[in-house]
C-alpha positions, 0 to 999 in steps of 0.5 A: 286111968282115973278121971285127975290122971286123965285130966293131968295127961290133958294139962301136960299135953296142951302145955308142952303143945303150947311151948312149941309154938311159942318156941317156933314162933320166937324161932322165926322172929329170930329168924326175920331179925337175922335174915333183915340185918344181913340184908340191911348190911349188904344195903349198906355196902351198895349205898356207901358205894354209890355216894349215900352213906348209912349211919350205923345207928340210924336204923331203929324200929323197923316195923310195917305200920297199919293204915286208918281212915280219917274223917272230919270230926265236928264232935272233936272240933267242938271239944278242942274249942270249948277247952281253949275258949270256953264258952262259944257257939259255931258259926257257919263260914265258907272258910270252914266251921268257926266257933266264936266266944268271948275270948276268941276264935277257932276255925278249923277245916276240911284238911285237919288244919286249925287256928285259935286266936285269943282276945283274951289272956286265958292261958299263962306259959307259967315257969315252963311253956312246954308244960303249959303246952302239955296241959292244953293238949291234954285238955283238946285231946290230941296225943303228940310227941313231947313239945319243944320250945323255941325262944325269940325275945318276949315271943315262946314257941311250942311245937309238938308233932301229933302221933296215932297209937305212939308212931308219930304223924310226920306231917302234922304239928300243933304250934303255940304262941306265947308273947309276954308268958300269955297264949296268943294263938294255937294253930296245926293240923291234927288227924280226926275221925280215924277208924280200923286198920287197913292192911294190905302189900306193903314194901320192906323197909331194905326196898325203901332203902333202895327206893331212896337211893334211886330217887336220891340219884335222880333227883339229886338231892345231895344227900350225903348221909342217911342220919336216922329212920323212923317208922311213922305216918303222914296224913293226906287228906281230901277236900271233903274231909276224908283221907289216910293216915300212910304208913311209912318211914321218915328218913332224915339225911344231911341234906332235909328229911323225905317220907317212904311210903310204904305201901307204894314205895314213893319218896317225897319231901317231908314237908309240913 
């Protein structure tokens, strides 16, 4: 057999090798979904017949996300200064790292939460707030969901929730203020200093389910209605700085919105 034949018989070899893994592979997936609407379709039956209806829609992405570290980030805390206040200079506070210019002040903290108040008019809302909202977090380096604006007379809102890798972080927002069409202040908590991933046990989104259910009973929250499910995170962080970013899903009911964590189960009230 010659040396182009040989080489042929190799190439046909590893391909039709390759095709059934990837077939096996797309097998199993199809597999997963199936086995995971079957159970989620029994879920719903048990659900419904304990009070606690289940939207048809409601359930979307049902991924396990991975988890990071957070850590304080002075560089980060640096950069989101400079890009709203220009030129400024840190001052040490026991309120937390504070960077003082000309046009106002910025203090950021352990937690990840921040406030900028300006003393001058730097920033203008423009013809669109919510455009004028998007510039300036692109400026600071943080990666949110779209803003959205709320009016109150002469006073616009802007309110974007922060997200890590495109799954939003249910517990963190940025939130500016506009009076009169001019930025006033910008204040939020953001993750910072994140690292790689940690996997380990996790819980299915059907036992989170469960898990709402048995803490919707016990805690009688009233919910009468499961509206939608997300998967997401929430950020919890110590007093020196150091913290998770906790994979789970946001639930939101007719009755306010809880967090499942997934990796110890537990539900709690999506509080901001």
């Amino acid at each position: 057999m010659s040396i182009a034949r040989l080489k042929s018989l190799v190439i046909a070899v590893l391909l039709l090798i390759n095709i059934f893994f990837a077939t096996d592979i797309v097998w199993d997936r199809i597999s997963d979904a199936a086995q995971q609407a079957r159970t989620i379709g029994e879920l719903r039956v048990v659900m419904e017949s304990s009070g606690l209806a289940l939207s048809v829609n409601a359930i979307g992405d049902v991924a396990v996300l991975d988890a990071y570290t957070t850590s304080q980030d002075a560089f980060a805390e640096a950069v989101i200064a400079r890009a709203i206040l220009g030129d400024c200079a840190p001052v040490q506070s026991e309120s937390g790292q504070i960077y003082a210019g000309e046009n106002g002040t910025a203090t950021f903290n352990s937690s990840g939460r921040f406030i900028i108040e300006m003393t001058e008019a730097v920033f203008s809302a423009e013809a669109s707030p919510e455009r004028a909202a998007r510039k300036l977090l692109k400026s600071m380096g943080i990666n949110t969901a779209e803003p959205v604006a709320s009016v109150f007379g002469n006073t616009t809102i802007v309110v974007a929730l922060c997200s890590w890798r495109g799954s939003q972080i249910f517990n963190c927002t940025v939130s500016f203020t506009f009076v009169g069409g001019e930025l006033v202040n910008i204040t939020g908590r953001r993750p910072s200093g994140m690292s790689e991933a940690h996997s380990g046990d996790s819980i299915s989104l059907p036992t989170a389910l469960l898990s709402f259910l048995r803490f919707n009973k016990a805690q009688e929250t009233e919910a009468g209605e499961i509206t939608s499910i997300e998967p997401g995170y929430r950020m919890n962080v110590d007093a020196f700085g150091d913290g998770m970013l906790i994979p789970g899903w946001l639930i939101k009911t007719d009755a306010g919105d809880y967090f499942a964590n997934a990796s110890s189960g537990e539900i709690q009230r999506n509080d901001i």
